[in-house]
DRENDO-1510 file (C-alpha; in Angstrom, 1 decimal, always signed):
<recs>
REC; n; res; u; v; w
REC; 1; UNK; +21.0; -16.1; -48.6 .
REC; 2; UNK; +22.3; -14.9; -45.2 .
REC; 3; UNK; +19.7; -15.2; -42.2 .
REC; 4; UNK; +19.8; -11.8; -40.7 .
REC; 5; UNK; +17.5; -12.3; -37.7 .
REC; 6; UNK; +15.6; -14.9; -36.0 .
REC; 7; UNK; +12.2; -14.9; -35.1 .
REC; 8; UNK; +10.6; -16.9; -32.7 .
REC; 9; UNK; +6.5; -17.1; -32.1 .
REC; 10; UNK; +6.1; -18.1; -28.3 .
REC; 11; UNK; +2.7; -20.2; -27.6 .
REC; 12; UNK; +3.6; -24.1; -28.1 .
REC; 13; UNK; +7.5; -22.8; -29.7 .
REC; 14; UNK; +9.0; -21.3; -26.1 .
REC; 15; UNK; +5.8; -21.4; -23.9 .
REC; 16; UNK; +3.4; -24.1; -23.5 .
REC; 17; UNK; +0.2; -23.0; -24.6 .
REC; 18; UNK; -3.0; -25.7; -24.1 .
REC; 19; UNK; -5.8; -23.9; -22.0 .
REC; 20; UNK; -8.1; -26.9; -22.8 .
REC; 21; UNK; -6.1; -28.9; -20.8 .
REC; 22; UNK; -6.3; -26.5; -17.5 .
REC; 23; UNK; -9.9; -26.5; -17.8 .
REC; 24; UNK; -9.7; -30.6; -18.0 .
REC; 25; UNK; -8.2; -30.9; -14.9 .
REC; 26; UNK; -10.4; -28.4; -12.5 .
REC; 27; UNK; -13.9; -29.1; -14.5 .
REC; 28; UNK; -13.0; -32.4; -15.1 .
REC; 29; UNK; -13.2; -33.6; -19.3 .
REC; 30; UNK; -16.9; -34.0; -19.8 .
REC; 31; UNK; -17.7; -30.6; -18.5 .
REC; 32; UNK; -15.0; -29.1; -19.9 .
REC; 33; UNK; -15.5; -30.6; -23.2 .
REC; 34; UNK; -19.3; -28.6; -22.8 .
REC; 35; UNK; -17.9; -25.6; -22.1 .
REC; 36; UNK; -15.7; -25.2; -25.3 .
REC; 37; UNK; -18.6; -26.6; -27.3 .
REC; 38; UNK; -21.4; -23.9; -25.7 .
REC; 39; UNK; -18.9; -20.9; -25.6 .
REC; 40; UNK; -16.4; -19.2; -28.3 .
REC; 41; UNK; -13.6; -19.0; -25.7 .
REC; 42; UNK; -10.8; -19.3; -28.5 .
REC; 43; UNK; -13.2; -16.7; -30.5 .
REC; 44; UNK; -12.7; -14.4; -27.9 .
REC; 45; UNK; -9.5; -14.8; -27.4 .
REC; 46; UNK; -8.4; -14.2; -30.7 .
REC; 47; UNK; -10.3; -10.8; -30.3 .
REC; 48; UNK; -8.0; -10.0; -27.8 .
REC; 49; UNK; -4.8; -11.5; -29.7 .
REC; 50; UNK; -6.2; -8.5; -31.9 .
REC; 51; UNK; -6.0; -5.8; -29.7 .
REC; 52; UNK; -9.1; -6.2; -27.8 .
REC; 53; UNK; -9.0; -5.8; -24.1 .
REC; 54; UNK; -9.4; -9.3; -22.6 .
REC; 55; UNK; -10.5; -8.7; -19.6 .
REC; 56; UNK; -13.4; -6.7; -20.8 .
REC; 57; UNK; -14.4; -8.9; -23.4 .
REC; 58; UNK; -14.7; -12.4; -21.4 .
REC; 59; UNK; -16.3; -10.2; -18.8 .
REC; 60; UNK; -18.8; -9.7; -21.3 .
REC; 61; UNK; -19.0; -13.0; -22.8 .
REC; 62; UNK; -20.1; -14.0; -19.4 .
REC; 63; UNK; -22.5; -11.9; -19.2 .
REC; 64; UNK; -23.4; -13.6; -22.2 .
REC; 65; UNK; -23.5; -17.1; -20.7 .
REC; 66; UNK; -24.5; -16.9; -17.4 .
REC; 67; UNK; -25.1; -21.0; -16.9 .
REC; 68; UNK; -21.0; -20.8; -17.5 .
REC; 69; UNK; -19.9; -17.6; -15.7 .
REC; 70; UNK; -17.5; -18.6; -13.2 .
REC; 71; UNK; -15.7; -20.8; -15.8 .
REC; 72; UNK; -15.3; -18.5; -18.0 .
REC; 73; UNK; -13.7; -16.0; -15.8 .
REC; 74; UNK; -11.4; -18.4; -15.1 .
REC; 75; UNK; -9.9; -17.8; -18.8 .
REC; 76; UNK; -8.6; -14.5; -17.2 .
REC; 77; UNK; -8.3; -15.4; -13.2 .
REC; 78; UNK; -6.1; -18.4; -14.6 .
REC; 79; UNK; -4.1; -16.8; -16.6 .
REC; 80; UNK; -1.1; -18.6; -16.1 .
REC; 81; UNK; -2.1; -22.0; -15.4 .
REC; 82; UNK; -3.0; -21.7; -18.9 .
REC; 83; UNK; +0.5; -21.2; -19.4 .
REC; 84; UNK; +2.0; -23.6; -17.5 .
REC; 85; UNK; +5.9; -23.4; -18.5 .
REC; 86; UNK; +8.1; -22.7; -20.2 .
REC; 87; UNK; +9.6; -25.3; -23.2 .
REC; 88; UNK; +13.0; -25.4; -22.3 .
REC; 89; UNK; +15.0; -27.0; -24.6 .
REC; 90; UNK; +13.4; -24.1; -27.0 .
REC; 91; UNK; +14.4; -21.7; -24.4 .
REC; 92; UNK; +18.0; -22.8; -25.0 .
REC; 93; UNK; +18.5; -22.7; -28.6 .
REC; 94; UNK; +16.9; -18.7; -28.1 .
REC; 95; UNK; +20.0; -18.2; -25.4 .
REC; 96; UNK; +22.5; -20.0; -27.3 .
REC; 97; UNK; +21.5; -17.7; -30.6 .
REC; 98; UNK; +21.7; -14.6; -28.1 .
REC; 99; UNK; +25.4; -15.9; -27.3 .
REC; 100; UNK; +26.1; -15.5; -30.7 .
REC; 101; UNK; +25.0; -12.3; -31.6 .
REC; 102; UNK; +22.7; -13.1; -33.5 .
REC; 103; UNK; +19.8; -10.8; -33.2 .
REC; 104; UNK; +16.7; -12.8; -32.2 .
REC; 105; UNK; +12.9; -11.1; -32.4 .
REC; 106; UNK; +9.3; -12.8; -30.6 .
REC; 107; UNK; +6.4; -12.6; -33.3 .
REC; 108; UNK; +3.4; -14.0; -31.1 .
REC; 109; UNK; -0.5; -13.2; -30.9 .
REC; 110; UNK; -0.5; -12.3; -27.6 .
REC; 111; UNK; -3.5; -9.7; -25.7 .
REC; 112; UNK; -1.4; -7.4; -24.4 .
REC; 113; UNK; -1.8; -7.2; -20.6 .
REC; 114; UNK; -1.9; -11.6; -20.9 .
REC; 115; UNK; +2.0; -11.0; -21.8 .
REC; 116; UNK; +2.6; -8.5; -19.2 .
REC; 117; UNK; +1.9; -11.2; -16.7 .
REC; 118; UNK; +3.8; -13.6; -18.2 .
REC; 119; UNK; +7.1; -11.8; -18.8 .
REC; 120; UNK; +7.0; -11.6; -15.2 .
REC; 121; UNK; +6.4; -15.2; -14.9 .
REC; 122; UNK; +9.1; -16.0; -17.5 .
REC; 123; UNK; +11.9; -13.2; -18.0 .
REC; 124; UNK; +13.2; -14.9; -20.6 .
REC; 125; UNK; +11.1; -13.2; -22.7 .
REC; 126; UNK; +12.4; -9.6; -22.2 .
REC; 127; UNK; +15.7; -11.2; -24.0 .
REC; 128; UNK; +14.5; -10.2; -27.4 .
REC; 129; UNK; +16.2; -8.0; -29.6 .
REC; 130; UNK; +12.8; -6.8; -30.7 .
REC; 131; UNK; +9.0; -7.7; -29.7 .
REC; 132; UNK; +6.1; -8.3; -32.2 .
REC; 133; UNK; +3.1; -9.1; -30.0 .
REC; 134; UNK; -0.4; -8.6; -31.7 .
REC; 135; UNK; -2.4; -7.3; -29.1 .
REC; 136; UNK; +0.2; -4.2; -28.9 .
REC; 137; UNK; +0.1; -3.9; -32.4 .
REC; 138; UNK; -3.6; -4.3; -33.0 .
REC; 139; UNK; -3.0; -6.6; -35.6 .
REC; 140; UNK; -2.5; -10.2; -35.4 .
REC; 141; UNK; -1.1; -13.3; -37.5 .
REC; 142; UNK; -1.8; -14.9; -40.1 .
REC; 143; UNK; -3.5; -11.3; -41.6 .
REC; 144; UNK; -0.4; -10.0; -44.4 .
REC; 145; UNK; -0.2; -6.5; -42.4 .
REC; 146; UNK; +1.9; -8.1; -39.2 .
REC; 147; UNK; +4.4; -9.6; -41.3 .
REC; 148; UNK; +4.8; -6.1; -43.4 .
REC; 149; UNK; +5.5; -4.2; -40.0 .
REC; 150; UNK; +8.1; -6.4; -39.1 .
REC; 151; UNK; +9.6; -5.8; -42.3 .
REC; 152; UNK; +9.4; -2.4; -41.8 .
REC; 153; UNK; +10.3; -1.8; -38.5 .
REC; 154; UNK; +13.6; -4.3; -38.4 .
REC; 155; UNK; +14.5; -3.1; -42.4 .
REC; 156; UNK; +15.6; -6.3; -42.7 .
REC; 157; UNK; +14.9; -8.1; -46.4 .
REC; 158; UNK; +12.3; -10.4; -45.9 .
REC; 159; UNK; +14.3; -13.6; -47.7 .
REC; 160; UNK; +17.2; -12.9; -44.5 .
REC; 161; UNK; +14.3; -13.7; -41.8 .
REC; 162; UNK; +14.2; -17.6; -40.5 .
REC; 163; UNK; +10.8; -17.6; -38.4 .
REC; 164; UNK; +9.4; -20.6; -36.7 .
REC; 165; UNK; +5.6; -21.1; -35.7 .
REC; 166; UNK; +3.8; -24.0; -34.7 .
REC; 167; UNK; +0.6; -23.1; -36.7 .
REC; 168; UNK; +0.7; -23.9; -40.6 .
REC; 169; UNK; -1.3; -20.7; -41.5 .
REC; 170; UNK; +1.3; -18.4; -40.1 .
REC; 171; UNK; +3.8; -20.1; -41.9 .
REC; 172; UNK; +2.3; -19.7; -45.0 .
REC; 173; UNK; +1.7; -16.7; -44.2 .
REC; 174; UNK; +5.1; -15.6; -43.7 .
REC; 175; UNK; +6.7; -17.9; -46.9 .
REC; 176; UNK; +4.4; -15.9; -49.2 .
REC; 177; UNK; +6.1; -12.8; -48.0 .
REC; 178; UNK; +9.3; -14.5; -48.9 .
REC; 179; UNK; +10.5; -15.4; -45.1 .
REC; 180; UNK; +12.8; -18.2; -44.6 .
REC; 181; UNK; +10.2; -20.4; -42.3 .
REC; 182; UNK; +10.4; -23.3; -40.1 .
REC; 183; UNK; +6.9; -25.1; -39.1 .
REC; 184; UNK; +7.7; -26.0; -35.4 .
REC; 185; UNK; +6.9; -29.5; -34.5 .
REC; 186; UNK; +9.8; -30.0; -32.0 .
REC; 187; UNK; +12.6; -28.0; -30.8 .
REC; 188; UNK; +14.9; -31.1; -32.1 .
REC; 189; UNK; +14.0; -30.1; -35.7 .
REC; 190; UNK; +14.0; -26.2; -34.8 .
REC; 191; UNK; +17.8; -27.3; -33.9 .
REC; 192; UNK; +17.9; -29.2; -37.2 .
REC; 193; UNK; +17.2; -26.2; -39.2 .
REC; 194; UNK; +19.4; -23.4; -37.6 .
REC; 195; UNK; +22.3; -26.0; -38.0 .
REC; 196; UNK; +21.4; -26.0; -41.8 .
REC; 197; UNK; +21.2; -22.4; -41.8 .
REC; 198; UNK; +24.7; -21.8; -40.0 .
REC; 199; UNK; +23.0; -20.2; -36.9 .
REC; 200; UNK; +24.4; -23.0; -34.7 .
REC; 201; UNK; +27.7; -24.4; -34.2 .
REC; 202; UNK; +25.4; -28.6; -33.6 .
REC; 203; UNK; +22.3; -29.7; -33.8 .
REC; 204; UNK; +21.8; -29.0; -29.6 .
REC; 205; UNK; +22.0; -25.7; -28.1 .
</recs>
């Protein structure tokens, strides 16, 4: 079957996503190691992946805990040292696809004014055909409803969409809609499997 369109998730795929290790540098590991063992940090942040506004709810989480406030404002202050760059051999095979017409959509949980900071940051990401990002859409992955809105908004069938995620949940997630998927360990294997499909003329963009 003919893949139709692409799509991408972005944390750990395009964008390198590890706020644990920010938090190891400036707090050093034993304190940061505390921290995500006292507070739901990811917890909240998946909150906000769902629509929630972050700013609000880590202001309130550390309100919360007060023995951890400044840290956890630093989930928000930080924002982009959590983020720290770009994966660029990823960012590549996205331009070389874009090259050849081949239309290319971002499915990421993402709060919604977090990506607004990091498109500036990283404009590649205003070079999608179309833009799935939870926290817009008040729904987030792996839940069935994300995957049926991308279906519905591209009208593409769902066995003509290759998608690639880092996170084994959303690729199930996505094969038992009947996606094409791709369980991103590495961009070299990402490479591996648009080759296979026909989406790239090698291996390397």
């Amino acid at each position: 079957m003919a893949i139709e369109a692409v799509i991408f998730d972005i944390g750990n795929v395009l964008l390198h996503w590890q706020p644990r290790a920010h938090f190891d540098r400036v707090l050093g590991d034993a304190r940061s190691a505390q921290l995500f063992s006292d507070v739901p940090l990811f917890e909240t942040h998946l909150k906000a992946d769902q629509g929630g506004d972050m700013q609000a709810l880590f202001t309130e989480l550390a309100g919360r805990y007060p023995e951890w406030q400044a840290e956890i404002r630093m989930w928000v202050d930080d924002w982009l040292s959590l983020v720290p760059g770009q994966i660029d051999r990823s960012v590549e095979t996205l331009q070389a696809l874009r090259r050849q017409h081949i239309p290319v959509f971002a499915l990421s949980n993402f709060p919604d004014g977090a990506f607004d900071l990091t498109e500036i940051a990283f404009p590649f990401l205003r070079d999608f055909d179309r833009r799935y990002i939870s926290g817009r859409l008040k729904m987030a992955k792996p839940d069935a409803a994300i995957f049926a809105h991308v279906e519905s908004d591209c009208g593409i069938a769902p066995d003509r969409l290759l998608f690639t995620d880092d996170s084994p949940a959303n690729i199930d997630a996505a094969r038992a809609r009947g996606w094409q998927t791709h369980l991103f360990e590495g961009p070299e294997g990402w490479e591996t499997c648009l080759a296979r499909h026909g989406l790239l003329e090698r291996a390397e963009p």
